[in-house]
C-alpha positions in Angstrom: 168.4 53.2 138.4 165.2 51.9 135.9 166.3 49.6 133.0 164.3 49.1 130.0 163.0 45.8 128.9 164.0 45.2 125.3 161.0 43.4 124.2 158.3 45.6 125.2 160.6 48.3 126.4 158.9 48.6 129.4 160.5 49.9 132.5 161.5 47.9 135.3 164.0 47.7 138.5 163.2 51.2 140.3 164.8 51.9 143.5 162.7 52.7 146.5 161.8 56.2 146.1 163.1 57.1 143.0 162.5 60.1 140.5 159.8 59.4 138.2 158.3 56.2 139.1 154.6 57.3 138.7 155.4 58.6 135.6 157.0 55.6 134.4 154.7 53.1 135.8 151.5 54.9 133.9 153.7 54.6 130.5 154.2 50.8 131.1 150.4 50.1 132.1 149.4 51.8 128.7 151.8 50.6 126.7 150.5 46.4 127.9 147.0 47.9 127.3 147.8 48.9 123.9 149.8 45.4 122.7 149.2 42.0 125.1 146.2 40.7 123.5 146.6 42.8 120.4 143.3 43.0 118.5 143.0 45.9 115.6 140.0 47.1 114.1 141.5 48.1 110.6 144.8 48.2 108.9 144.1 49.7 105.8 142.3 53.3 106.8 144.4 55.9 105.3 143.1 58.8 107.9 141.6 58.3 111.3 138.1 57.4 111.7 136.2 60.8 112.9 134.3 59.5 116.0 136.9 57.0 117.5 136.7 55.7 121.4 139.0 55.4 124.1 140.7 51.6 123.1 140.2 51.4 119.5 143.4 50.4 118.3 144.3 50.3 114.2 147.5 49.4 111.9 148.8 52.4 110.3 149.3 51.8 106.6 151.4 53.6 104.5 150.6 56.7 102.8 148.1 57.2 106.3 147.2 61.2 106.8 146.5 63.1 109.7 147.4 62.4 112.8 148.6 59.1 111.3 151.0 60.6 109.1 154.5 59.2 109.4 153.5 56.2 111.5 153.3 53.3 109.0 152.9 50.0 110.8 152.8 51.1 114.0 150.1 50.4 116.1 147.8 53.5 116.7 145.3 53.3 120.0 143.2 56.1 121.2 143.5 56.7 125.1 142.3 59.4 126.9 141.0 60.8 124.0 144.4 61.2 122.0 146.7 58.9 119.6 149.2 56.8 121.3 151.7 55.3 118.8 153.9 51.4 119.3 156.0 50.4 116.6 155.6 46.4 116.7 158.9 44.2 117.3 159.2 40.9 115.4 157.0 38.2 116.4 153.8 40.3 117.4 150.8 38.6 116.9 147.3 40.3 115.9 144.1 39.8 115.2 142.2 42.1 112.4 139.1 42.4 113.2 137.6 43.6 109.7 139.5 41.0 108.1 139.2 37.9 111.0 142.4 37.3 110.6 145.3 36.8 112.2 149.0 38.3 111.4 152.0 38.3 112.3 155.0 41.9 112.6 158.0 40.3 110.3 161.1 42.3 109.5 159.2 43.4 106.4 156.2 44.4 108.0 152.8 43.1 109.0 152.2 39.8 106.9 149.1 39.4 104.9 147.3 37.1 107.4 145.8 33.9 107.6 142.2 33.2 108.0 140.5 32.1 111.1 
């Protein structure tokens, strides 16, 4: 039987042949896409850009609309032309783009940054 790893909560420790292991594998490959080497374009965008591509990835602030709505501070990325959501886990670290900075996830929520 899988486990679930409790930092990424990634999937892990199939047994040969089991139900579901495609399915499962795909979710973990997108999933370390989406957050090892986080980078974000914006984290302040209150509604999803119009013409986004496959990869753009963006901090969902509060008060966000759209298909954003009700995701604050999770990390949005577009794949395969949809909106994959990751809620963060204290200690991520990313770098905004827009800003050139670099924050880190804290209890309370994406810090403000420091400058690079």
């Amino acid at each position: 039987m899988a486990s679930i790893d409790p930092n990424l909560g990634l999937t892990y420790g199939w047994a040969q042949g089991e139900h579901n292991w495609n399915g499962g594998m795909d979710a973990d490959l997108k999933r370390l896409g989406a957050v090892v080497g986080l980078s974000v374009k914006d984290r302040d965008l209150t509604a999803p850009p119009a013409t986004p591509v496959d990869g753009d990835r963006y901090i969902v602030p509060a008060g966000a609309t759209g298909a954003w709505a009700g995701k604050t501070g999770q990390v949005a990325v577009r794949i395969a032309g949809t909106w994959e959501y990751h809620a963060p886990k204290v200690g991520w670290l990313c770098f905004l783009e827009d800003e050139n900075k670099l924050s880190v996830y804290k209890a309370a929520g994406w810090s403000p940054g420091i400058a690079l």
